[in-house]
N, C-alpha and C positions, 0 to 999 in steps of 0.2 A: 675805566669807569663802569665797562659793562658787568669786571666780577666784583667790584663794591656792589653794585644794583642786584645782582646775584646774594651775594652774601649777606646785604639788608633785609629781600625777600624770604630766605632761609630764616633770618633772626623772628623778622615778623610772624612768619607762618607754623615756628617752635612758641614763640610767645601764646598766638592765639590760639594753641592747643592745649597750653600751659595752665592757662585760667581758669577761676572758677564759677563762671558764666557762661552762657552759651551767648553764642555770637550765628547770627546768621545775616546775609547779604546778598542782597537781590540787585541783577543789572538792569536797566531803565525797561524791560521786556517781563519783568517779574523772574528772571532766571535766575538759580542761584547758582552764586560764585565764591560766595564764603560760607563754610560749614562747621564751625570749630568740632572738637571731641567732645566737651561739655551738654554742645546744644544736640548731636547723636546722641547722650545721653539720656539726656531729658524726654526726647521725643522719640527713645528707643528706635534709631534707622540706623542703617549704612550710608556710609558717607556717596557710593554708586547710586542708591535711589531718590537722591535726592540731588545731588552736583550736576549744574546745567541745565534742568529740567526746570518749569514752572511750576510754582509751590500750589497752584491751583491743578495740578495734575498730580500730585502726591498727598495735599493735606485736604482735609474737606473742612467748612466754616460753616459754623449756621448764619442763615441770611442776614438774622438781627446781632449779627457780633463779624463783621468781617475778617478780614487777614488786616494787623496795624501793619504790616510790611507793603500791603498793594495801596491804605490809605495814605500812608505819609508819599510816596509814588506820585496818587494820585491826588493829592492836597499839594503836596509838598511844604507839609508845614509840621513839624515835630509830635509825637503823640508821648504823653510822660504817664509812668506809672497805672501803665492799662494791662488792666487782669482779662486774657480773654482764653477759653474755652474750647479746643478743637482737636480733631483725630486724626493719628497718623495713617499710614497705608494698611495698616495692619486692624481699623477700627477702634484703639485704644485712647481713649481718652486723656488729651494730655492740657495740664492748664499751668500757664504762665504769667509772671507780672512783669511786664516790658517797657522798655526804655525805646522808641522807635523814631531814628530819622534821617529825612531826604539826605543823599551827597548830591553835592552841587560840585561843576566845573562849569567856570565862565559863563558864569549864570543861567545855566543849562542842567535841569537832574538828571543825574547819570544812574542815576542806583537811590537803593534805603539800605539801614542796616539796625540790627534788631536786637536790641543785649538784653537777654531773657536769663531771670527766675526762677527753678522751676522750684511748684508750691504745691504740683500733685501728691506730693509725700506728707505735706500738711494736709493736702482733705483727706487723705488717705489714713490720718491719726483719727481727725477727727469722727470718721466711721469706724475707727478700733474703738474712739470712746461712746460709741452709741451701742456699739457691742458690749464691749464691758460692763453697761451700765443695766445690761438686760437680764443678767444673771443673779437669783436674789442668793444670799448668803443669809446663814443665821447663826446664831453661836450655839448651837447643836452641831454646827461643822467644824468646830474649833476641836483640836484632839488635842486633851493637856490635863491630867489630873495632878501635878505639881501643884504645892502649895501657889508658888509665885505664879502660876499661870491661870490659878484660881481664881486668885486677887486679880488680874490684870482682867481677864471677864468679867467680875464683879464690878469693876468701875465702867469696864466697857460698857455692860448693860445701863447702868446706873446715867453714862453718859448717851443712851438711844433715848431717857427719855426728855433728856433735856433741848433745848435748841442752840445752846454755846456752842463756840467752837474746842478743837479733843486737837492735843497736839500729842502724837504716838511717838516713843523714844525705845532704839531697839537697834543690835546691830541690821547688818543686809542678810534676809533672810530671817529674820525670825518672825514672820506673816505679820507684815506690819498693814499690807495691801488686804487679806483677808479680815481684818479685827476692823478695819474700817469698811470695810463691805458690809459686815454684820451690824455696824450700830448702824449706817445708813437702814437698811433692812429688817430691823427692829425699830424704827423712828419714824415718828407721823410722817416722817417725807416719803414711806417706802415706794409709793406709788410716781415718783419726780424721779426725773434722773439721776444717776453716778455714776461721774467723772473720775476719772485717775490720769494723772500726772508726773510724771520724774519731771525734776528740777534742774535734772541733770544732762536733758538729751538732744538740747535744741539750743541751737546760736540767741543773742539779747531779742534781738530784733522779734525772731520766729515765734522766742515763748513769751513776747508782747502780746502779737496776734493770735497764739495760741490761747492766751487769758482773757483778752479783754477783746479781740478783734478785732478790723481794722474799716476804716471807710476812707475810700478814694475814689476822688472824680462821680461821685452821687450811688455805687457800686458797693455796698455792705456785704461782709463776711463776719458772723458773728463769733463770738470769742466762747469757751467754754462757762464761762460765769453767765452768759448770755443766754445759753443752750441749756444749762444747768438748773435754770427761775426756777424757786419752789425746793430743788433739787439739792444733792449735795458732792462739794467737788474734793478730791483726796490731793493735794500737792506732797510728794514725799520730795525728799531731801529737800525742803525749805530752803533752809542755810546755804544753799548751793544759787538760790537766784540770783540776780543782782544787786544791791542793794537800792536804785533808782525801782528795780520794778519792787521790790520789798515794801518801798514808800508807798506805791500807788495801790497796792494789794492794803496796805495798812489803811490810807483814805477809803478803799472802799469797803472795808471792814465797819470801818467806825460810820460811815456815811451812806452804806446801802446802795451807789451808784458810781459811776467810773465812766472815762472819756475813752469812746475804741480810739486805737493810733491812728492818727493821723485828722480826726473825727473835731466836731466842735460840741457839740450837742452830749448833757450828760445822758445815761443809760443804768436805770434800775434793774437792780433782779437782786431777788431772795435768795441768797446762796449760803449753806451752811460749809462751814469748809472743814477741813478734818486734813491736818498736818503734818509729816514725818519728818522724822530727820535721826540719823543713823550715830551721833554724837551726841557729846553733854550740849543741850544747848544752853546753858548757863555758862561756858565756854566758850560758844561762837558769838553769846554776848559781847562777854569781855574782848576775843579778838577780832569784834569787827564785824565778822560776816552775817551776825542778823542784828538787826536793830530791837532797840530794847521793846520798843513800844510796838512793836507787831509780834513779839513775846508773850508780851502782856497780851494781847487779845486773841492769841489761838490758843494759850494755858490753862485757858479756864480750868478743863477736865485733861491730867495730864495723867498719861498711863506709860509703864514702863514694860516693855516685853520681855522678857529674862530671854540670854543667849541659848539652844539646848545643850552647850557643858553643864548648865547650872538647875537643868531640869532633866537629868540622865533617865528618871523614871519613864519619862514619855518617848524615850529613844523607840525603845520594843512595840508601843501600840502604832508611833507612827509608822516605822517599820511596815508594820502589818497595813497599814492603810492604803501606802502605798505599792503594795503589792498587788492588793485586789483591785488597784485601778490598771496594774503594769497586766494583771489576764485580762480584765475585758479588754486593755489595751491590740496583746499581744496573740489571745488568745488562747492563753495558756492555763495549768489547775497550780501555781504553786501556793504550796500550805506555807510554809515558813522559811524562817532562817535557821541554817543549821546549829549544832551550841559554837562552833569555833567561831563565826560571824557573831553571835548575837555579844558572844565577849571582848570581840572585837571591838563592834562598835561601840558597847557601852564604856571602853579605854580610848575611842578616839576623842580626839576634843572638839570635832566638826567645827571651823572655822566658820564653812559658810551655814551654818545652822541649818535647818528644815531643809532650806531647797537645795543643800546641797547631799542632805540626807537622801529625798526626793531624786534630784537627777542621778544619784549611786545607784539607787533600787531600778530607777526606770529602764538605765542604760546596762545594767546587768541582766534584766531578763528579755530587752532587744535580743540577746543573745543565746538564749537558754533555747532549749525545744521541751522534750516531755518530764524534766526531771521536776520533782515535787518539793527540792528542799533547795535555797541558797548555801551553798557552800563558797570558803574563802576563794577554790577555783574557778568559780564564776566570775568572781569580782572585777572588775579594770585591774588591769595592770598598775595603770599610774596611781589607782586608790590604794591597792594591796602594797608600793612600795609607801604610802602616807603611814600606813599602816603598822610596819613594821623597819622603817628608817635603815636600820643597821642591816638590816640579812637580806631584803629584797632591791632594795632598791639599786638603779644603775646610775650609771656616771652621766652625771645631769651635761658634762663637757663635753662627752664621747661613746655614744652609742652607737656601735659596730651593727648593729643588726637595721638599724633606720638611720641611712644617712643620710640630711636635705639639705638641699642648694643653700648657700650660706646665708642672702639675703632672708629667706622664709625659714631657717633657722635665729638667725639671728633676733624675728621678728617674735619669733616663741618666749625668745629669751625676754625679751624686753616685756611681753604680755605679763610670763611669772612674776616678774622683779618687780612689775608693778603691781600686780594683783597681793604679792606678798607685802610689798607697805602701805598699803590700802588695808590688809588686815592689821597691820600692826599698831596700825592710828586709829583703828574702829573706824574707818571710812573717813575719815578728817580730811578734805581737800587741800586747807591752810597746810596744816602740818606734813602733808604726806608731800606736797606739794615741796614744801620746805625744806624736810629729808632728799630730795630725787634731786634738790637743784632747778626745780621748773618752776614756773610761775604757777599759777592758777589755772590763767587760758588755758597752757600748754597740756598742764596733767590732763583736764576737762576733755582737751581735743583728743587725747588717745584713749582716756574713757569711752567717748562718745566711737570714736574709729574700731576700738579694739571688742565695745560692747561692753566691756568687763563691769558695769554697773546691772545687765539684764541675767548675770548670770546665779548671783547669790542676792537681789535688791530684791 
């Protein structure tokens, strides 16, 4: 009996490690006794500084928000869905929405226990989007004498002076973030804020709260359309939300006001929205993933960005632009690109368009010291074999010079394969999704894990 009790407590103490929750538990003294790995996470500790010790000698509360773990203790009556505020040993601010309550034996509390949240990475967007939104843009920062990038300017403007909403069509990467900075910025709203958004980077639930907010137990946390009044908010890959939040994004398009989660009471704001999405959406029509009629009301002013294969002429100035940001960067004088690079590039076909333009040049003269010109031996390794397929490149299966442990190999592998049919569907979740064998959730989950959306979006 004693190694079944042995071997349950092993199973249980691998489980509560397992999870994706923090779990913390306190014995009738406020001691803690259960610490999972999760809730170390969230409240960035060791599991030493905290085990056995009283949470009021490790965390600190303000008076008007105390610890839910000492109240349910000291009630002994459950606390649901309370967002509270406090700092670890270290002074760092950490905030949670928690699940808190008493254990009873023999009608005696012996303990609480605390299944937390953690949402600091959400306020932590939410001051990226107040940053973001401080930066003005104008389409004098646009670099693109291409005919088609001339056109897609020209509506651009055209659509800064109107108040519809601008649905921007364009692979990842070809500044679909930048052309909506600039019509904000040219638009009687210049002085409101701007919000940016991926579609793509937050579980249903988060980019509810993320949009529209949320209210629990009399405790508001405003949503970006909230914080936005007057302002104007960028969602890129649209097509990638849910289709439940597509509906409630569409009523408050047509209706001016929206219900936060969990909230009774409707809530106005003036928000001009401004929409991406990296596919046909006349496509994600038909298969499903955006509804017709929230189509119809971000199309008004539809612009299309051309990929840079299809505007070669802007290769060279961009080039150059982003040079003069990699010296003040770096602090270096380089003039140009040598002729073997510039014919280079203009033969490559740049997949990930601009930004992947951009992170070549940047991460080329991280490297450099005094030399005044790019040459091909400058370049990445892994660009120069993009470059020239057949003569440079190594064996993608077996590289003798950089061998890595099979897991963190394997994980490379998986990154490519994915990142390579993500190009090959123009960023299509459905189809790419389809191609791989994964569901939707699944591709999304290794997007969001792997990043591979912040690299070329």
């Amino acid at each position: 009996m004693n190694r079944d009790m042995e071997t349950l407590l092993s199973m249980y103490e691998q489980i509560l490690e397992m999870i994706d929750l923090g779990v913390h538990a306190v014995d009738q003294h406020g001691k803690t006794v259960i610490y999972n790995r999760k809730m170390r996470d969230i409240e960035g500790m060791n599991i030493e500084d905290v085990l056995d010790k009283n949470i009021l000698d490790v965390f600190r509360f303000n008076p008007e928000q105390p610890s839910t773990l000492l109240e349910a203790l000291r009630t002994g009556e459950s606390i649901l869905n309370k967002q509270q505020t406090y700092f670890n040993n270290k002074g760092q601010a950490v905030t949670t929405v928690n699940q808190t309550h008493p254990l009873q034996k023999d009608g005696r509390i012996i303990g609480a226990v605390e299944i937390a949240k953690d949402i600091t990475k959400f306020r932590k967007l939410i001051q990226e989007h107040h940053q973001r939104g401080e930066a003005g843009r104008t389409f004098a920062d646009i670099i693109g004498q291409s005919e088609a990038m001339q056109k897609a300017i020209r509506l651009a403007r055209h659509a800064a002076r109107s108040e519809a909403s601008v649905l921007l069509i364009g692979e990842k990467g070809t500044g679909k973030d930048l052309l909506a900075s600039c019509i904000h910025h040219e638009s009687e709203r210049r002085a409101k804020p701007f919000f940016a958004q991926t579609c793509l980077s937050l579980p249903d639930d988060w980019m509810e709260t993320m949009l529209f907010g949320s209210e629990e137990d009399g405790e508001i946390q405003p949503g970006l359309f909230e914080q936005a009044d007057g302002g104007t908010v960028l969602l890129d890959d649209i097509d990638s939300l849910s289709l439940p939040l597509q509906q409630k994004l569409a009523r408050f398009l047509q209706e001016k006001q929206f219900v936060r989660a969990h909230g009774q009471e409707p809530v106005r704001a003036d928000v001009r929205l401004i929409a991406s999405t990296s596919g046909d959406p006349i496509d994600a029509v038909q298969n499903g993933e955006l509804i017709k009629s929230l189509y119809y009301q971000i199309a008004v002013h539809c612009i299309v960005l051309p990929p840079l294969r299809e505007r070669k002429e802007d290769i060279l100035p961009l080039a150059i632009h982003f040079i003069r940001q990699g010296n003040e960067r770096y602090g270096l004088h380089v003039e140009g690109l040598g002729d073997d690079v510039q014919e280079a590039f203009l033969a490559y076909s740049w997949p990930g368009n601009v930004r992947e333009l951009e992170a070549v040049i940047l991460e080329t003269m991280a490297t450099m010291e005094q030399e005044q010109t790019i040459t091909l031996a400058h370049l990445p390794a892994p660009f120069r074999a993009k470059l020239a397929p057949d003569e440079t490149k190594t064996d993608f299966l077996f590289d003798t010079e950089d061998i890595l442990p099979l897991d963190k190999y394997m994980e490379e592998v998986e990154i490519y394969y994915i990142r390579k049919a993500l190009q090959h569907h123009g960023f299509n979740i459905t189809k790419t999704a389809k191609a791989l064998g994964l569901s939707r959730q699944n591709l999304q989950y290794r997007i969001r894990k792997y990043q591979i959306d912040k690299e070329w979006g």
